[in-house]
C-alpha positions as CSV (number, residue, x, y, z in Angstrom):
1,X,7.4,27.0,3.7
2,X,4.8,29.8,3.1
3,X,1.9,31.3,3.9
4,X,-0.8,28.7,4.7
5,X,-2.9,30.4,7.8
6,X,-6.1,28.2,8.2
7,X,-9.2,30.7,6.9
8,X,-11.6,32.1,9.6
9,X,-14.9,30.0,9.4
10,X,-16.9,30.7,5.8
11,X,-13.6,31.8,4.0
12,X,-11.5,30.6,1.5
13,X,-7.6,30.5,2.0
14,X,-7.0,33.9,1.1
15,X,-2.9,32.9,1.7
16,X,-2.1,29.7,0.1
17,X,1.4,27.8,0.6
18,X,3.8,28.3,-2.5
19,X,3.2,26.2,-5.6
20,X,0.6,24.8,-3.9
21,X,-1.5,23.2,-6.5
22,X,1.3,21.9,-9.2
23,X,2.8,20.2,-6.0
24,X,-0.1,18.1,-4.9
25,X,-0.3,17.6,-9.1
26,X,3.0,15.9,-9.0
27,X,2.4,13.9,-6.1
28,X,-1.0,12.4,-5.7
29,X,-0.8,9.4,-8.3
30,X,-3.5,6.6,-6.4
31,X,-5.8,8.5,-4.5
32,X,-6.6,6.1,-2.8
33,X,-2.4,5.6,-2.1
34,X,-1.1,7.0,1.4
35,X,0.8,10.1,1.7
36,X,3.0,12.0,3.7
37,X,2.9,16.0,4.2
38,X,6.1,16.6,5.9
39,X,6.3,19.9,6.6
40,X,2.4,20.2,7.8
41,X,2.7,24.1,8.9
42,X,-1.2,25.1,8.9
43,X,-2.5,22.5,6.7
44,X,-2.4,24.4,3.0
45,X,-1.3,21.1,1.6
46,X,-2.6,18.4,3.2
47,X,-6.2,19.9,3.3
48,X,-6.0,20.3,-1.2
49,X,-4.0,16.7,-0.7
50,X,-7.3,15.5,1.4
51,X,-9.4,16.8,-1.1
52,X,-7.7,15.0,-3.8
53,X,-7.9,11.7,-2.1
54,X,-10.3,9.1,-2.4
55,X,-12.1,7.5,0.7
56,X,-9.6,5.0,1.1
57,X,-6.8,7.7,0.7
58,X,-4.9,8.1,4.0
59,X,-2.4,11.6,4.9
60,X,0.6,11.9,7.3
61,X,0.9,15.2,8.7
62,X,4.8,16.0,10.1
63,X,5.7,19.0,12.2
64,X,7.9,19.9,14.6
65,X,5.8,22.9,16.0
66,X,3.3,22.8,18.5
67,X,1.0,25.8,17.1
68,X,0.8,23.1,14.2
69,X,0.1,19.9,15.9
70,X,-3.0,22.1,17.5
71,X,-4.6,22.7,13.8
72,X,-3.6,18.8,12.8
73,X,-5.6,17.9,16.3
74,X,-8.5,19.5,14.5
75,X,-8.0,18.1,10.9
76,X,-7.4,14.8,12.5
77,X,-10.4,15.2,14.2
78,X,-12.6,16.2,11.4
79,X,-10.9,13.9,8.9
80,X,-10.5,10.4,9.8
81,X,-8.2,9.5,6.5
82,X,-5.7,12.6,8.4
83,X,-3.3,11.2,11.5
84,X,-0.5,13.0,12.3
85,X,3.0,12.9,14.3
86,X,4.9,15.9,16.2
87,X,8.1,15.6,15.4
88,X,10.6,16.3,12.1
89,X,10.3,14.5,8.8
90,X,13.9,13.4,9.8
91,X,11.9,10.9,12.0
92,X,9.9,10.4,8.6
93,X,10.5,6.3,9.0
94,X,9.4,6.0,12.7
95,X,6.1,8.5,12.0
96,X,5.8,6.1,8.8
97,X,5.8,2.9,11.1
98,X,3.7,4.1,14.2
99,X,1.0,4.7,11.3
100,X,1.1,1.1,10.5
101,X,2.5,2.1,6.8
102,X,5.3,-0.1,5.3
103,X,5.3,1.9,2.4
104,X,3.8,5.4,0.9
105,X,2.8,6.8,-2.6
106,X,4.0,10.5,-1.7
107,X,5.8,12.7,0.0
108,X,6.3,16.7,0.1
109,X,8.5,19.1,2.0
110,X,7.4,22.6,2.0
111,X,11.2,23.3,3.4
112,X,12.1,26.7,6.0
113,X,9.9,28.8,8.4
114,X,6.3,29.1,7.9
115,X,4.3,33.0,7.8
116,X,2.4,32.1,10.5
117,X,6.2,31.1,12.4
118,X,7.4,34.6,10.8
119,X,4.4,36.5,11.9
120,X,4.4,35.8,15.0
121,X,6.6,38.3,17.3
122,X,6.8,36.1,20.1
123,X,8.6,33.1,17.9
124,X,11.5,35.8,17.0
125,X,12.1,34.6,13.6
126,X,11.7,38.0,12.3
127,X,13.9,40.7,12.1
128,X,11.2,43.1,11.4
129,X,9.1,42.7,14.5
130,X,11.0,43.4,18.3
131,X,10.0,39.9,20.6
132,X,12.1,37.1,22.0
133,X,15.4,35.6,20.1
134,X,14.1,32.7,20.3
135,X,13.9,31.1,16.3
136,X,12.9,27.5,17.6
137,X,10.6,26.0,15.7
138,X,9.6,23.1,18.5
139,X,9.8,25.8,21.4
140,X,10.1,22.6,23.9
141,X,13.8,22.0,22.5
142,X,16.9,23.8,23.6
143,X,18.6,26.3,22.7
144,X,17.4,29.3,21.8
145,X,19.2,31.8,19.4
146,X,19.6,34.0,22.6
147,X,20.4,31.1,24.7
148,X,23.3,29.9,22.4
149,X,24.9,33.4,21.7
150,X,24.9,34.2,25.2
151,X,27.6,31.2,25.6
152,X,29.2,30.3,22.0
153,X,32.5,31.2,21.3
154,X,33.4,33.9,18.7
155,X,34.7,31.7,15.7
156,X,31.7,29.1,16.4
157,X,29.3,32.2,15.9
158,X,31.2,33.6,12.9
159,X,31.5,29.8,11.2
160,X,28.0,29.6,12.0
161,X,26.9,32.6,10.2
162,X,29.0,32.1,7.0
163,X,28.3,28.8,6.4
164,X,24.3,28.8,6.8
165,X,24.1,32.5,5.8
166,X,26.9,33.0,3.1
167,X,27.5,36.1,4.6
168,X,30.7,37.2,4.4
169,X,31.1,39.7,7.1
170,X,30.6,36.8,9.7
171,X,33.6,37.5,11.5
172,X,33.0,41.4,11.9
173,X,29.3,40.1,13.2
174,X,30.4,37.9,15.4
175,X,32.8,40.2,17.2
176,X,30.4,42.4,17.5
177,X,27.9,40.0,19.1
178,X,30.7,39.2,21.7
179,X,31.7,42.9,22.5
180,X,28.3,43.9,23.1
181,X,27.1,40.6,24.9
182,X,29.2,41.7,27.9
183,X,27.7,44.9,27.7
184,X,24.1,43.5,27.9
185,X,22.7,39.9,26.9
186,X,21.2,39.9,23.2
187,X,17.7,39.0,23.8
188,X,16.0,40.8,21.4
189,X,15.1,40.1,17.8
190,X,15.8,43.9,17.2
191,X,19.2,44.0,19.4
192,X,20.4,41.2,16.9
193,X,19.2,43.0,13.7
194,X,20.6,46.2,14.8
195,X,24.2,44.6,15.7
196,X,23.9,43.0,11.8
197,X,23.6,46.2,10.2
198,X,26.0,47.7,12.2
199,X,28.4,45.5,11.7
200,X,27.9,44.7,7.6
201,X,29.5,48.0,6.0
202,X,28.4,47.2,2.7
203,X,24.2,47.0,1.8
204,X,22.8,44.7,-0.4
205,X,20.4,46.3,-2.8
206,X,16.7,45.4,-0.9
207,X,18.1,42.9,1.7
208,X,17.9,43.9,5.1
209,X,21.7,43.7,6.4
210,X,20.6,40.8,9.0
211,X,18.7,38.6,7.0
212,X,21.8,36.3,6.3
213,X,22.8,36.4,10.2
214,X,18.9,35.4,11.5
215,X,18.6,32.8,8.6
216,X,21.8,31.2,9.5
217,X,21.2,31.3,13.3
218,X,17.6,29.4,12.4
219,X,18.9,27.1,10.4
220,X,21.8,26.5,12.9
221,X,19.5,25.8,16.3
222,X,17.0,24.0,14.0
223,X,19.1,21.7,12.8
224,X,17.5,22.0,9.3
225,X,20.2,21.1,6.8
226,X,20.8,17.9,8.9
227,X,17.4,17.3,9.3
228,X,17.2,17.7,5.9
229,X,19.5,15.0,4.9
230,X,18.0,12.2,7.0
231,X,14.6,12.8,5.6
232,X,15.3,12.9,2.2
233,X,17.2,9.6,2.3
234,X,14.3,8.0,4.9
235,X,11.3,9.4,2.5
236,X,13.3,7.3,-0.8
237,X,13.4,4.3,1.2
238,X,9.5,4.4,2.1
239,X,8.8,5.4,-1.4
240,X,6.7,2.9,-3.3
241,X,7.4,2.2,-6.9
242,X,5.7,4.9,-8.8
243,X,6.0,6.9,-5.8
244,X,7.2,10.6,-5.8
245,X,9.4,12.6,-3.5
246,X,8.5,16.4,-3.9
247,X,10.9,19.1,-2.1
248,X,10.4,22.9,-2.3
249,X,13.1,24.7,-1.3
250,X,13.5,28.5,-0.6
251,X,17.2,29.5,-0.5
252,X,20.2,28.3,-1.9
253,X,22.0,25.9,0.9
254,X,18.4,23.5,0.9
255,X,17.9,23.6,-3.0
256,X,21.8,22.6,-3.5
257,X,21.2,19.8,-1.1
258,X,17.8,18.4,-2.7
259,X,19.4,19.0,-6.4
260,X,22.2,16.9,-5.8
261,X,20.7,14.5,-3.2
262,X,17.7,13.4,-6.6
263,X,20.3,13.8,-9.2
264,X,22.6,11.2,-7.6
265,X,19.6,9.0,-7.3
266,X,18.5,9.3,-10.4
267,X,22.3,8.7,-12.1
268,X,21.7,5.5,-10.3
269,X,25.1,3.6,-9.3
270,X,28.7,5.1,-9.9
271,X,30.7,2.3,-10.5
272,X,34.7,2.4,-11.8
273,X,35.7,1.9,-15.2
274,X,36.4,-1.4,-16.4
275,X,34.4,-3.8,-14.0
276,X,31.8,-6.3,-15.6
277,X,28.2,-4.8,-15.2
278,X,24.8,-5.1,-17.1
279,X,22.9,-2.3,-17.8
280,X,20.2,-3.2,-15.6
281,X,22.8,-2.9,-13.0
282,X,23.5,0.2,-13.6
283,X,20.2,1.5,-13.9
284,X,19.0,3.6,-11.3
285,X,15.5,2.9,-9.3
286,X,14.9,6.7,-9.5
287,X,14.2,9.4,-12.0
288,X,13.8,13.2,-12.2
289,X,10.3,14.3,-13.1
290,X,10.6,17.6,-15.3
291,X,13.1,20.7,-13.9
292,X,13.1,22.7,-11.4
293,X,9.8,24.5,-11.1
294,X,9.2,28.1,-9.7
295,X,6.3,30.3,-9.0
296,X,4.5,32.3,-11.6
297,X,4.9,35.8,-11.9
298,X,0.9,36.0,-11.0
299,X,1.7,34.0,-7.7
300,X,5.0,36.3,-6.9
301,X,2.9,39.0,-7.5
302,X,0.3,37.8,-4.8
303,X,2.9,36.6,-2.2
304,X,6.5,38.0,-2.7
305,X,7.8,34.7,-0.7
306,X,7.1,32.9,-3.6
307,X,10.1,34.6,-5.0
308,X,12.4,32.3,-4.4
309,X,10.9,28.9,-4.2
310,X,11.9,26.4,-6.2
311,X,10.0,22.7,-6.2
312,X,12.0,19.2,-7.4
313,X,10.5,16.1,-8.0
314,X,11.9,12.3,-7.9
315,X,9.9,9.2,-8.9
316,X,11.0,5.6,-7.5
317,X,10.6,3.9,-11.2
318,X,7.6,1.1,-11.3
319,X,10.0,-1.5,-12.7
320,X,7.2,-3.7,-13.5
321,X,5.3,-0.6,-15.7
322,X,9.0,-0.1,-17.2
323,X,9.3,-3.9,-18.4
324,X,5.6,-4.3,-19.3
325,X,5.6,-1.1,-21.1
326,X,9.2,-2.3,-23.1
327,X,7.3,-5.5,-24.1
């Protein structure tokens, strides 16, 4: 998830979420149809996605963060097609059935921390600005970053930081973080990024030596690869036929996940050689909608974030279009 900061009054978005417009393109397919924006951040989507949508057209907004339900409040206010849920899209199917919805006609995931999340000091998500280790995105949940290094034990950190980061000096970071916790408590956004970069003897070439620790550590208290996997199965099972599931991903762990969670869909059943099946039985209800997108070099050039999104799209198959059409 990108920039999408709701403009002053009399302005136009002047940051706009990553691939914004192709992934409201792929989506919306009945305006009039109801949607889900699972990752609601600031509204960037769901306010193009209301502006696509007929008067009959009814949006979903999901987020776990507070600062986001406040601007929903105020779209839901404004916008009576707009009703909204605090909570994550893993609880897609209960936010789905307190709208009244059986089933929906869209939904995206603008997936990771949000500008506004990154820009703000106070959140600690940021290893460029000193404020709180805090890295929750629902602040009302526990633990912080700080909270849980202040008690976990060495290999938990250093497993931690491998697996969600991929860094491979976990072990020397995580040693580290012990030593120096029983010096002082880590607190600090800029006590962690300093403890990173002295423990990682070996640069990366314009990566700041603690991106992979904070990025792990979020992704860890968040609960986001989990989260992940729960809503991508409960936003197929809502899906209408002819509806679309579109997930942009930012770093490699999430677009893994999403590539293989749609491609196994859309294979369809993997059954062992030999038994007796139809080929309507082995179909598949699903199927991939073009490749993997990314932003232009016009849109990385206006927002380096956009770097490395990419965007993946799964259709339920309309089985009654398929037959109709096969005539």
């Amino acid at each position: 998830m990108t920039s999408d900061r709701k403009p002053e009054a009399g302005t136009a978005f002047s940051h706009r979420s990553v691939l914004l417009d192709s992934a409201v393109d792929y989506m919306i397919s009945d305006p009039d149809g109801k949607y889900v924006d699972g990752t609601f951040g600031r509204g960037g989507h769901s306010q193009l996605i209301l502006g696509r949508l007929g008067v009959s057209g009814q949006l979903l907004g999901i987020d776990k963060d507070p600062e986001a339900i406040r601007v929903a409040e105020e779209l839901a206010s404004n916008d009576p097609r707009f009703g909204y849920f605090h909570g994550s899209f893993a609880e897609l199917s209960r936010a789905v059935s307190e709208a009244g919805w059986e089933q929906v006609n869209g939904v995206l995931m603008d997936l990771g921390v949000s500008s506004p999340q990154l820009d703000d000091a106070s959140r600690g998500f940021s290893f460029m600005r000193d404020g709180p280790l805090d890295m929750r995105m629902n602040p009302l949940q526990s633990p912080s970053a700080a909270e849980w290094l202040a008690s976990a034990e060495e290999r938990d950190i250093a497993d931690v930081i491998f697996r969600y980061g991929e860094e491979r000096f976990s072990r020397r970071i995580a040693r580290l973080i012990v030593e120096r916790r029983q010096e002082t408590p880590i607190e600090t956004t800029l006590q962690l990024a300093e403890l990173a970069s002295t423990a990682v003897p070996k640069k990366e070439k314009h990566k700041h030596p603690a991106t992979r620790t904070f990025q792990a550590i979020r992704i860890f208290i968040n609960r986001e690869l989990e989260d992940l996997e729960i809503g991508l199965q409960a936003a197929v099972d809502r899906l209408a036929p002819g509806g679309r599931l579109v997930v942009i991903s930012f770093h490699s762990l999430e677009d893994r996940l999403v590539k293989r969670f749609m491609r196994d869909l859309a294979r369809g059943p993997r059954l062992p050689k030999g038994i007796p099946v139809t080929a309507e039985q082995e179909a598949s209800d699903f199927r991939l909608i073009g490749k993997a997108n990314k932003a232009g070099a016009g849109e990385v050039g206006e927002n380096v974030r956009a770097r490395s999104a990419v965007m993946r799209v799964l259709e339920r198959i309309d089985q009654k279009q398929t037959s109709q059409g096969s005539a």
